[in-house]
N, C-alpha and C positions, 0 to 999 in steps of 0.2 A: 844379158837382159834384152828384151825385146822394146820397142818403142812403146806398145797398148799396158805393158806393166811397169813403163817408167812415167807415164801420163798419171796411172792412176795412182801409182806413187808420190807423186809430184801435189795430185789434186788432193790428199792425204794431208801432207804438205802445208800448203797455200791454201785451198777451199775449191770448192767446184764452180769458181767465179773465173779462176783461171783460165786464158786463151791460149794456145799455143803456136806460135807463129814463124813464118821462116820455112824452111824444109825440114821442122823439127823432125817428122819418122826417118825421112832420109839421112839427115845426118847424127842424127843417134844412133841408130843404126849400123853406120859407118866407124862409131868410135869403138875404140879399144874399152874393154872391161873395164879397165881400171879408172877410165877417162869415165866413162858413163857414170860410176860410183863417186867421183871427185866431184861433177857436175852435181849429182844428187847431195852431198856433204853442202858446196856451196849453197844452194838452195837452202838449207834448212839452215846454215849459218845467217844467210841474208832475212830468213822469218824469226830468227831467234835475237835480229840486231847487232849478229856481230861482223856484220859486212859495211862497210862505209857508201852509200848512194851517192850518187851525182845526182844534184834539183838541174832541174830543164830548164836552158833561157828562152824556150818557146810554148811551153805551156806551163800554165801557173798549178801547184800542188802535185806533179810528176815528178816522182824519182825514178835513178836507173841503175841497177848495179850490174856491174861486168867482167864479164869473164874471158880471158881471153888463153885459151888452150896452147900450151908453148911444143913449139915444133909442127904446127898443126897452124892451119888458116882458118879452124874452129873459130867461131866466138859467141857467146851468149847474152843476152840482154833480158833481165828481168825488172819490169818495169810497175811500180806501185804506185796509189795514191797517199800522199802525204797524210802522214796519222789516220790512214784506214785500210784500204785492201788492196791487194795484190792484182793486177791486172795479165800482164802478160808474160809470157818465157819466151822472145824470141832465140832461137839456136840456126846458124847460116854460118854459110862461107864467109871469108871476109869483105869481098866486094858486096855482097845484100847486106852485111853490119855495116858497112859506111852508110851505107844509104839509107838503113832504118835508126842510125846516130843521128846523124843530117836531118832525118823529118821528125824525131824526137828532142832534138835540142839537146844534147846531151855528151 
């Protein structure tokens, strides 16, 4: 699967309010079939509630839920507003996930 039919999947998903951030095409791109499909399972787990959030000790009514891809310095962050919408999918290396954990509180 290509990144422009995992996007629109995704915005399927969540709503067309979603952001996509990070080197989402590049590193989607970069994963394995099977990782792509997992990433996408996640997702609809985290809109259907059966994903546990982390709240942010730096901003009020931010959740974050996380993925971290084993064998793989993958990692995702999908980030919502409390009891309403869905804001962003960051997908990155691990060094850009510290640093967008870091400036999310999370």
């Amino acid at each position: 699967m290509l990144h422009h039919e995992a996007r629109e999947t995704i915005t399927k998903i969540l709503g067309s309010q979603i952001a996509f951030d990070g080197h989402f095409d590049l590193v989607f791109d970069s994963l394995k079939e099977s990782r792509q499909l997992s990433l996408l399972e996640w997702i609809k787990r985290c809109q259907e509630g059966e994903s546990i959030p982390v709240s942010s000790d730096r901003i009020k009514d931010l959740l974050g839920f996380v993925l971290k891809f084993r064998e793989t310095n993958f990692r995702a962050i999908l980030t919502k507003k409390k009891n309403e919408y869905f804001i962003a999918l960051f997908l990155d290396k691990h060094k850009y996930y510290e640093n967008e954990r870091r400036k999310l509180g999370i």
